[in-house]
N, C-alpha and C positions, 0 to 999 in steps of 0.2 A: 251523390246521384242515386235515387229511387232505380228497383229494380227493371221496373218497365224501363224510364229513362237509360239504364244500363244496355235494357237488350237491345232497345230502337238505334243505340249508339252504335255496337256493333255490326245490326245486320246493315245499316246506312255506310258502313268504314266497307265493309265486305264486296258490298254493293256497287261501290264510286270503285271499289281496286278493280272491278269486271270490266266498267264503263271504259278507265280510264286504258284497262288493256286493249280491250278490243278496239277503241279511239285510233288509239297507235298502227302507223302505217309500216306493219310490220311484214318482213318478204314471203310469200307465197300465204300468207293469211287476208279473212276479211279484216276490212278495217272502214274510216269514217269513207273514206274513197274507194273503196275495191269490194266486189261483191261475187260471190261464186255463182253458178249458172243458178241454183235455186235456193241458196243461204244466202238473205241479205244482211248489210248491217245489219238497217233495223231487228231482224230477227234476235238478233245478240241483245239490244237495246232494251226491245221486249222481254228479253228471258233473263237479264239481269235485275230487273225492275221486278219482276215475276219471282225472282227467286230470293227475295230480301226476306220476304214470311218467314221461311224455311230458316234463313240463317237468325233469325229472334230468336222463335226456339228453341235451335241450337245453344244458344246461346243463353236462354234459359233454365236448359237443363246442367250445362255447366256452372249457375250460380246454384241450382238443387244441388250438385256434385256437392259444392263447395260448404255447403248447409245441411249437408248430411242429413237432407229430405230424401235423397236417391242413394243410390251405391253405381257408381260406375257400370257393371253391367249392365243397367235399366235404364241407361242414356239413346240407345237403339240408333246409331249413327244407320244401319242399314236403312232406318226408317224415314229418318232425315234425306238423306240423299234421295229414296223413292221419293217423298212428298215434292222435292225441290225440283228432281224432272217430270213430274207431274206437273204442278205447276205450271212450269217453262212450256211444258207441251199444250195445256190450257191458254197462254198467252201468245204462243204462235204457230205459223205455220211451215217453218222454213230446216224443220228437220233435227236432229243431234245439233247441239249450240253451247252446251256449257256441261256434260257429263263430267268429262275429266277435270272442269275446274271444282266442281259442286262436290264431288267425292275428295278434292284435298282439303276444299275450304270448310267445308263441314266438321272436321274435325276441329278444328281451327278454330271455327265459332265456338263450340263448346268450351276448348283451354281457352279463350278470349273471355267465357261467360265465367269460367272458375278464378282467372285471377284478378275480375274485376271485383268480383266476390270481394278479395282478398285488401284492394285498396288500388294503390298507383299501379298502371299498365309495367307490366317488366318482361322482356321478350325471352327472358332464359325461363323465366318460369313458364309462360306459355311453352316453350319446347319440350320441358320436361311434364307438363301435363298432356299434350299430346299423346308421347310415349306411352303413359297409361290408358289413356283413350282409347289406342288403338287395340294395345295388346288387353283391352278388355271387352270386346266384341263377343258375339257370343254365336251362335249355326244360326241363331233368328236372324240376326244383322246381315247373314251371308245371303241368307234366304231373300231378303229383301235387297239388298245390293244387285241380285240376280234378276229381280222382279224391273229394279232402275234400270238397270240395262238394256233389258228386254225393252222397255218402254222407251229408252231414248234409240233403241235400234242402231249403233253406231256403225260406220260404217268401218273398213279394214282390223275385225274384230278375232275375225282366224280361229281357225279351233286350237283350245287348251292340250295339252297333254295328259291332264288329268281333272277332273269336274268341272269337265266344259260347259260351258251356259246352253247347249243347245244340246247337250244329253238329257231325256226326261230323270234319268237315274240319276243324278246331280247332288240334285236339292235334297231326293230321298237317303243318299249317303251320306248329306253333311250331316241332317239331324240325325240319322241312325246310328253314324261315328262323330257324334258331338262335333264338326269339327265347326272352328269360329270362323269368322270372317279373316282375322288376323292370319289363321293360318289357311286360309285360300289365296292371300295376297300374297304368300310367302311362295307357294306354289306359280304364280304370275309372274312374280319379280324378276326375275332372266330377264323376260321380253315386255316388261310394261315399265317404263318406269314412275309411273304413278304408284304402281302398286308396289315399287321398291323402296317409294317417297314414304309410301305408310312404315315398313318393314326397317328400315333405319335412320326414323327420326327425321326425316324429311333435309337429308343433307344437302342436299340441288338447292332447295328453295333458303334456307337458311347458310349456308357455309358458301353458298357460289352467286345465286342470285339475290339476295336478299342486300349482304355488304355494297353488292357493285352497284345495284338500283339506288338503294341511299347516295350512296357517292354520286353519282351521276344526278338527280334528280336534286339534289344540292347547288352542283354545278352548274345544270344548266337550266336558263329560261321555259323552256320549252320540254312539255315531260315527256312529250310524244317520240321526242330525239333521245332524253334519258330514255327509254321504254325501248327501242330500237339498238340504242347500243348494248344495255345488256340484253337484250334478245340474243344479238351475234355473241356475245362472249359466251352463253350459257350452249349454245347451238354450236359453236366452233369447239365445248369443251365435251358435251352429252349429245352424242346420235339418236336422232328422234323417232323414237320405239312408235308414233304412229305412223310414222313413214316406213321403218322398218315393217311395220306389219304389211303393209299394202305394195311394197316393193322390195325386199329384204336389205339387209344390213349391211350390205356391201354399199349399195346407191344409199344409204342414210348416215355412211361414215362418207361419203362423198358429199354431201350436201353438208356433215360440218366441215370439213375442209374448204370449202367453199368460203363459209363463214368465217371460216380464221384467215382466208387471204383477204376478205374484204378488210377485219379489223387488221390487219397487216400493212394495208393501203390507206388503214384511217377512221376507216367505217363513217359514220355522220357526220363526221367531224372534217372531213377533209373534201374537197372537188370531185380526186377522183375514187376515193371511199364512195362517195353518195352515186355517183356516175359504176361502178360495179356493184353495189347496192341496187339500184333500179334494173340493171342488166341480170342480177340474179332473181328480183321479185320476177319479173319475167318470163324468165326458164320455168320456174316453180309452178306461174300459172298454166303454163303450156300443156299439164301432163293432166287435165281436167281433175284437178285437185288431189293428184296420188302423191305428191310432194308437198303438201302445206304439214308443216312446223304445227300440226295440232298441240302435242303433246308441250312441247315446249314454251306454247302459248300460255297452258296451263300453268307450269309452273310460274311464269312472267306474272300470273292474276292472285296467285297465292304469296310471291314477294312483293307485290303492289299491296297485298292486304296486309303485310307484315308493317308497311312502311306507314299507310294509310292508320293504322290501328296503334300505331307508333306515334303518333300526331300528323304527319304530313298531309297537306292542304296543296291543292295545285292555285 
């Protein structure tokens, strides 16, 4: 496979794992049927299609990595991720839509682009190219990480305890005390878990969802049903730090507990699993969107791209 042919591979594997999440009628998110008061699908639709560029590049500069035409530092993952909500923001108009997928999967693309490099897809070596990826960031990467942010505006973003995105003195202290992106996400990590996903190897997405999604999507006909069960097992097992943010931590270990009585009952799989399943997507919508599973969502589109990127075809 030619380089171009490489990259077009990935950001299309990247692309379908978005699709095929956001597709999935999963509880308290959009999905092909449910649509919040001003994020509709389509917005997601648009801003995966929109964001496929972004992941080529990516993906590009990980086959540079691999060719020792670049050095890891000069991969600019902060730049990636602004270009990619850029983008997204260019294609529509329905708000924050894929931040926290675009900041996991962007790594992603790049070890996807370095071990394509290499020959056969291998998912251990993608993990451990990651691991370099991240911890090779550099104050420019943060700098523009801040800039993405700013631009996609998310909402329940709360202030940092320390080089908060909405302090001007921020940006001026990361580059003045070198410090990387790496270690502002290390600073994050308590309360994000996106940014704990970078900081330890991305355990959620590989060691919890990644396995369960395979097995399930094996299993069953229907991905949208795989995609929905591990939803609930990753949700019943990790308190979702965007709900935390927007309602604190107490109401976001309640809403996994929630999740682990449904998979207790069966979750999709059973009558009355799906019948407390729709009695929870419910609740969820009720509180104008201060309980939707953002975060979680994310992780769900980063083990679809593991799976996707791995061969799987729906």
């Amino acid at each position: 496979m030619r380089t171009g042919s490489k990259t077009r591979h990935i950001g299309r594997c990247l692309e379908l794992a978005i699709l095929l999440e956001v597709s999935a009628h999963k509880p308290g998110n959009v999905s092909v049927v449910t649509n919040f008061e001003k994020t509709f699908y389509d917005h997601f639709l648009a801003s995966a299609v929109a964001v496929g560029s972004s992941f080529e590049i990516a993906a590009q500069k990980g086959i540079f990595v691999s060719q020792a035409k670049i050095d890891l530092t000069d991969v600019g993952v902060g730049q990636l991720v602004k270009r990619g909500v850029s983008d997204i923001n260019a294609w529509q108009h329905g708000g924050n839509t894929l931040l926290g997928a675009v900041i996991l999967l962007s790594p992603i693309a790049v070890a996807a682009g370095m071990v394509s490099a290499m020959g056969d897809f291998d998912i251990q070596c993608l993990r451990k190219n990651l691991k370099r990826i991240v911890e090779s960031t550099t104050p420019r990467d943060a700098v523009n990480m801040y800039a993405a942010i700013e631009m996609a505006n998310p909402s329940g973003l709360g202030k940092a305890p320390a080089l908060d995105i909405n302090d001007p003195a921020s940006l001026k202290k990361i580059l003045h005390d070198n410090i990387s992106l790496y270690d502002v996400f290390k600073i994050a990590e308590q309360y994000d878990t996106i940014c704990s996903e970078w900081i330890h190897n991305y355990p959620i997405t590989f060691d919890l969802a990644y396995p369960s999604l395979a097995k399930q999507l094996q299993d069953k006909s229907d991905p949208s049903d795989a995609i929905v069960q591990t939803f609930l097992e990753v949700l019943a097992k990790v308190p979702d730090t965007f709900i935390a943010r927007k309602t604190g931590i107490d109401k976001s270990r309640e809403i996994s507990l929630r999740a682990r009585q449904i998979l207790d009952f069966g979750g999709i799989e059973t009558p009355v699993g799906k019948e407390s399943l729709s009695e929870f997507d419910r609740e969820l919508r009720e509180s104008s969107n201060l309980l939707n599973p953002g975060t979680t969502a994310d992780i769900l589109a980063a083990a679809l791209a593991l799976c996707v990127l791995n061969g799987y075809r729906p």
